[in-house]
VMD Tcl script that draws the C-alpha trace (Angstrom):
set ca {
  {-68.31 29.26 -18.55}
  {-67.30 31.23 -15.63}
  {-67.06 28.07 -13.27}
  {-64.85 26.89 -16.35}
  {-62.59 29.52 -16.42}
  {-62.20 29.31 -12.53}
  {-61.10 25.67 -12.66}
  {-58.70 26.42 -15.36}
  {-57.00 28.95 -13.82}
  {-56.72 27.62 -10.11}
  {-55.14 24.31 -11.74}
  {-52.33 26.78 -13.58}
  {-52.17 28.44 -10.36}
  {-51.43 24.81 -8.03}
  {-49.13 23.51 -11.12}
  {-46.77 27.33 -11.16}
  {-46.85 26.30 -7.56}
  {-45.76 22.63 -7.35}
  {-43.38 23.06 -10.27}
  {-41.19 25.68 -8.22}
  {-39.73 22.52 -6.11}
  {-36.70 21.57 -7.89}
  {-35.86 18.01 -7.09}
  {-31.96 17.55 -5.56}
  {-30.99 14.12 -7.89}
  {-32.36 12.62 -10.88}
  {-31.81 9.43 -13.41}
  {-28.03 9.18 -14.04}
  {-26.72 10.77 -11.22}
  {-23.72 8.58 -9.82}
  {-21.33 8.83 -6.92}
  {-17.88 6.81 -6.09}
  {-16.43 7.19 -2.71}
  {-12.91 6.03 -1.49}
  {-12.54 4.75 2.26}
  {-9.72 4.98 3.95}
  {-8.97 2.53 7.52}
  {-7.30 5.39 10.25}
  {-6.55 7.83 8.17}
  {-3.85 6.35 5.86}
  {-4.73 2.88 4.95}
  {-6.72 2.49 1.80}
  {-9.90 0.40 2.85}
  {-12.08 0.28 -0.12}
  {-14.82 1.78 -2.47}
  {-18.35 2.20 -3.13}
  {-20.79 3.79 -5.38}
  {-24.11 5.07 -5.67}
  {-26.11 4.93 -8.58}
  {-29.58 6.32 -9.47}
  {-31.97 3.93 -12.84}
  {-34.78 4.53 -13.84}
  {-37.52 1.33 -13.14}
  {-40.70 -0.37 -12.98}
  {-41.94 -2.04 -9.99}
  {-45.59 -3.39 -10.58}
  {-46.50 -1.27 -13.70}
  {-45.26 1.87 -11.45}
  {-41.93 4.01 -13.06}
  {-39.69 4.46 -9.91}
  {-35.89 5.39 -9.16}
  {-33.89 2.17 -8.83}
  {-30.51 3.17 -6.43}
  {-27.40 0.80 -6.18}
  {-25.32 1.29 -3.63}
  {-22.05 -1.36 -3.81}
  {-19.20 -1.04 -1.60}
  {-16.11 -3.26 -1.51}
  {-12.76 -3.87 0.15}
  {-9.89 -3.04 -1.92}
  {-5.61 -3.53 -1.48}
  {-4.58 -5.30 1.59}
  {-7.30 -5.31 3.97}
  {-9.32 -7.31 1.81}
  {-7.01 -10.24 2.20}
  {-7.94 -10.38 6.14}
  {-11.70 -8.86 5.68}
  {-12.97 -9.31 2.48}
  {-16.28 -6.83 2.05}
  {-19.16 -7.37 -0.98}
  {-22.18 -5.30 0.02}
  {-24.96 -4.34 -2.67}
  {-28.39 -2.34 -1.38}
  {-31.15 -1.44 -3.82}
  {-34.50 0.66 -3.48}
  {-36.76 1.13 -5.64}
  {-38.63 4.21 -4.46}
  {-41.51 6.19 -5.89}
  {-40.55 9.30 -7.77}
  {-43.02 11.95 -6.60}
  {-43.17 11.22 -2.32}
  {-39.47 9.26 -2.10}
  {-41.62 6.28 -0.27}
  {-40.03 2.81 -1.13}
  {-41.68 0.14 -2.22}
  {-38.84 -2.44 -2.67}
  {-35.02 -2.66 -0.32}
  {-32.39 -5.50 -0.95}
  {-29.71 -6.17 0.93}
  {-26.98 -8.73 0.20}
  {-24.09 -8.58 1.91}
  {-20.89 -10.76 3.21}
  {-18.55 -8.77 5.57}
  {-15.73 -11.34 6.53}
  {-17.88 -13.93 6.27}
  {-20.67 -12.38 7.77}
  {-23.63 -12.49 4.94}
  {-27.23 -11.64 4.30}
  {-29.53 -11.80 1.99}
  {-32.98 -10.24 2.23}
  {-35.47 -9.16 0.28}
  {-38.21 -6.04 1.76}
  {-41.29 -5.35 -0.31}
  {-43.63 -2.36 1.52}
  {-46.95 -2.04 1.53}
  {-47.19 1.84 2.29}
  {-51.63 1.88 1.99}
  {-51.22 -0.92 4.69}
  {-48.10 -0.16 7.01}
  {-46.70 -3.36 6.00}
  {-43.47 -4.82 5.46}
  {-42.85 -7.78 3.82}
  {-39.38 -9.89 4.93}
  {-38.48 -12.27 2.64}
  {-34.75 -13.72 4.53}
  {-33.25 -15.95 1.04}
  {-30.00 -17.34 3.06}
  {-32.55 -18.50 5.98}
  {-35.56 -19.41 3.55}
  {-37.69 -17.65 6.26}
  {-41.00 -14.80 5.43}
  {-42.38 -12.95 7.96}
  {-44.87 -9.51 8.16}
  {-44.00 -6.75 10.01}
  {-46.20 -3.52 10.66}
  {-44.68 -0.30 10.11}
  {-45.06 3.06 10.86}
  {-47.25 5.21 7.73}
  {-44.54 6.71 5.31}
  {-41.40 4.06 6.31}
  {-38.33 4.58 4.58}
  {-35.50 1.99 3.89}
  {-31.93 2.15 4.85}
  {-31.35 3.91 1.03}
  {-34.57 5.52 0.69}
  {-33.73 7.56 3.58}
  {-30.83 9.85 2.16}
  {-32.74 10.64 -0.62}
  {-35.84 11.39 1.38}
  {-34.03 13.76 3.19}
  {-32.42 15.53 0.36}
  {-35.78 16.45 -1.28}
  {-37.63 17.45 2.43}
  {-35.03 19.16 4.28}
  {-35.94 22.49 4.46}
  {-32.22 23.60 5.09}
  {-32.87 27.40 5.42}
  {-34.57 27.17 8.27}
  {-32.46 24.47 10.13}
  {-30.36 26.29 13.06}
  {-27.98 24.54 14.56}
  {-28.39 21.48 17.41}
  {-32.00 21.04 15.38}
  {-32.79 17.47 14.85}
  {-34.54 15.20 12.06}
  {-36.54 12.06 12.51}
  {-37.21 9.95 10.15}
  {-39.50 6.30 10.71}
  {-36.90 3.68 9.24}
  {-37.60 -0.31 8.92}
  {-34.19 -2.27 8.54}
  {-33.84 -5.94 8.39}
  {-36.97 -7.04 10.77}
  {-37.52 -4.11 12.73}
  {-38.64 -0.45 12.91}
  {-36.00 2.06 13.78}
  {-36.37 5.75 14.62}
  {-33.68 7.35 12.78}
  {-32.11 10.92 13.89}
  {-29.81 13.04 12.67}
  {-28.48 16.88 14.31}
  {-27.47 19.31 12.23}
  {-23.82 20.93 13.48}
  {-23.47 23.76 11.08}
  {-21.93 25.07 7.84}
  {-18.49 24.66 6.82}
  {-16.06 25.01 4.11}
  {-14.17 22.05 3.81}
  {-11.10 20.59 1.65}
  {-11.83 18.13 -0.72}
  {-10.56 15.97 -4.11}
  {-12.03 18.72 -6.17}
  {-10.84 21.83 -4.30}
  {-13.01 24.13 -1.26}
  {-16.78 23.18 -0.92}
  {-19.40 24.84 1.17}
  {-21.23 22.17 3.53}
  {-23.66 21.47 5.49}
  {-22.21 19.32 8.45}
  {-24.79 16.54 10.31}
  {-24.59 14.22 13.20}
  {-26.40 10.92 12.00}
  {-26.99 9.23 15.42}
  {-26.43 5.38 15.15}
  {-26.56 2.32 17.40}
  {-23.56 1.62 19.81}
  {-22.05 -1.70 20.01}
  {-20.02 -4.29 17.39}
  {-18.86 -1.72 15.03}
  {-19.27 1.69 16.45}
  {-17.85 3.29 19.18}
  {-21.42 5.29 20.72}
  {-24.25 6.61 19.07}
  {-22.69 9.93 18.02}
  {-19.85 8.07 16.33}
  {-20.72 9.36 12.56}
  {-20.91 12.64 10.89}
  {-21.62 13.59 7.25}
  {-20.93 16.46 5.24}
  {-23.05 17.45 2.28}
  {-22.94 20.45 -0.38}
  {-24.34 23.68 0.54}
  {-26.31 23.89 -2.58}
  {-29.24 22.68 -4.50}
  {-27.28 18.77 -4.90}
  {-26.61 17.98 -1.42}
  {-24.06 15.67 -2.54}
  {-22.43 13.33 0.21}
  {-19.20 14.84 0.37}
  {-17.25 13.16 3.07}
  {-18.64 10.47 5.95}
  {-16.50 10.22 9.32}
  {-16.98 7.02 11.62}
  {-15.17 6.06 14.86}
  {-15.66 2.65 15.04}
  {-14.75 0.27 18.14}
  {-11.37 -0.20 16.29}
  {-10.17 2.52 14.67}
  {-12.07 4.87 12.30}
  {-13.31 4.97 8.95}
  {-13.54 7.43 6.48}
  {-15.22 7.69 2.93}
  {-14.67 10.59 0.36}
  {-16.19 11.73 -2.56}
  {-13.53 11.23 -5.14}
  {-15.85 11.13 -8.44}
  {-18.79 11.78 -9.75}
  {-21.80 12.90 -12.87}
  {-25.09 13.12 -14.02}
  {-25.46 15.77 -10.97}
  {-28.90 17.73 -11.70}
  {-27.84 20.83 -10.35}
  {-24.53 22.79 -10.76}
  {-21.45 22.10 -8.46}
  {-20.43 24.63 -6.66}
  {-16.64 25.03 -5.69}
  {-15.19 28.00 -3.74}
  {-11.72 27.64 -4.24}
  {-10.11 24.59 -6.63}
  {-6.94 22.70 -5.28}
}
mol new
graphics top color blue
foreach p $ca { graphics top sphere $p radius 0.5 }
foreach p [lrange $ca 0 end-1] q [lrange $ca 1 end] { graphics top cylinder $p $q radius 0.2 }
display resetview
């Protein structure tokens, strides 16, 4: 009876525990962003979307992101991107990444189921008709997986600035070690008025499209959201720039300091 009682109340104790962890997002939460080419040209949109979904008898969180070229740029450079993943809902690993794309021409489509037990990653290239097996590091994230990973594990109040995260990312046919510096805290302008935020350095790779591998910084809500606020690029040609300019379903309240 004793043991009994023991048992009981060690599994209240680990569930008080556990429960304390307030996720950042849940189903329904949905994010549009307008992009603008240099600072005054209107480039084009995208959104973010968080489903609920089922991927092999397993509930998971489905994310769509869709971006797209809008006004005049998309008569010279026409842009359709769509990436899913469908990620688990208690570690954030994925277990399913689409991307389909056609920038200018430029398309892919391809298809990534992960095996997380066996560090696998399965390629399925539809344009190319091509499968191939890759090994991959234990706990891989996707290309999408990755923001939301890093909203539920950051442990923000004990980041100082200059510290950096790494995260093990597989994209298209490869493993990539993915990085991002914090820079700070700052209060920046917005659509909806003064937000506190958290200001990062993801590091990417130099070449076609951007300038060197410190070309992007993103700034996210100083509160229990994280919501992408802003993203900064300098690409080869020019820069881009994408800003929050709608959103709902947010799980958390949005905190504004000052509205415009």
């Amino acid at each position: 009876m004793k043991k009994s009682l023991l048992i009981i109340l060690i599994t209240l104790f680990v569930q008080s525990v556990f429960s304390q962890k307030e996720s950042s997002f849940d189903v329904g939460e949905w994010f549009r962003f307008e992009m603008s080419y240099s600072g005054f040209l209107k480039a084009g949109e995208a959104t973010l979307t968080v489903k609920n979904a089922t991927y092999k008898n397993k509930p998971v969180y489905h994310v769509v992101g869709k971006g797209w070229t809008t006004g005049a740029i998309k008569w010279f450079f026409k842009v359709e991107d769509r990436y899913e993943s469908y990620f688990d809902k208690q570690n954030i690993m994925p277990y399913k990444f689409i991307r389909d794309i056609n920038e200018g021409g430029h398309t892919k489509n391809i298809e990534i189921d992960f095996d997380q037990v066996k560090h696998k990653a399965y390629v399925n290239n539809i344009k190319h008709n091509k499968q191939k097996v890759f090994d991959t590091k234990p706990n891989i994230q996707d290309m999408v997986s990755t923001f939301y990973y890093l909203r539920e594990n950051l442990d923000i109040p004990t980041l100082k600035e200059g510290d950096e995260v790494h995260v093990d990312m597989f994209f298209d046919d490869e493993n990539y070690g993915f990085k991002l510096k914090y820079l700070g805290k700052e209060t920046i302008d917005t659509e909806f008025g003064k937000i506190r935020a958290l200001k990062f350095r993801p590091y990417v790779m130099a070449g076609r499209v951007f300038k060197e591998e410190e070309s992007l910084t993103l700034w996210v809500s100083n509160d229990k959201n994280k919501v992408p606020l802003r993203i900064q690029a300098d690409l080869a040609v020019g820069s881009l720039r994408a800003d929050l300019n709608a959103f709902k379903g947010l799980k958390h309240p949005f905190k504004i300091v000052a509205k415009n």
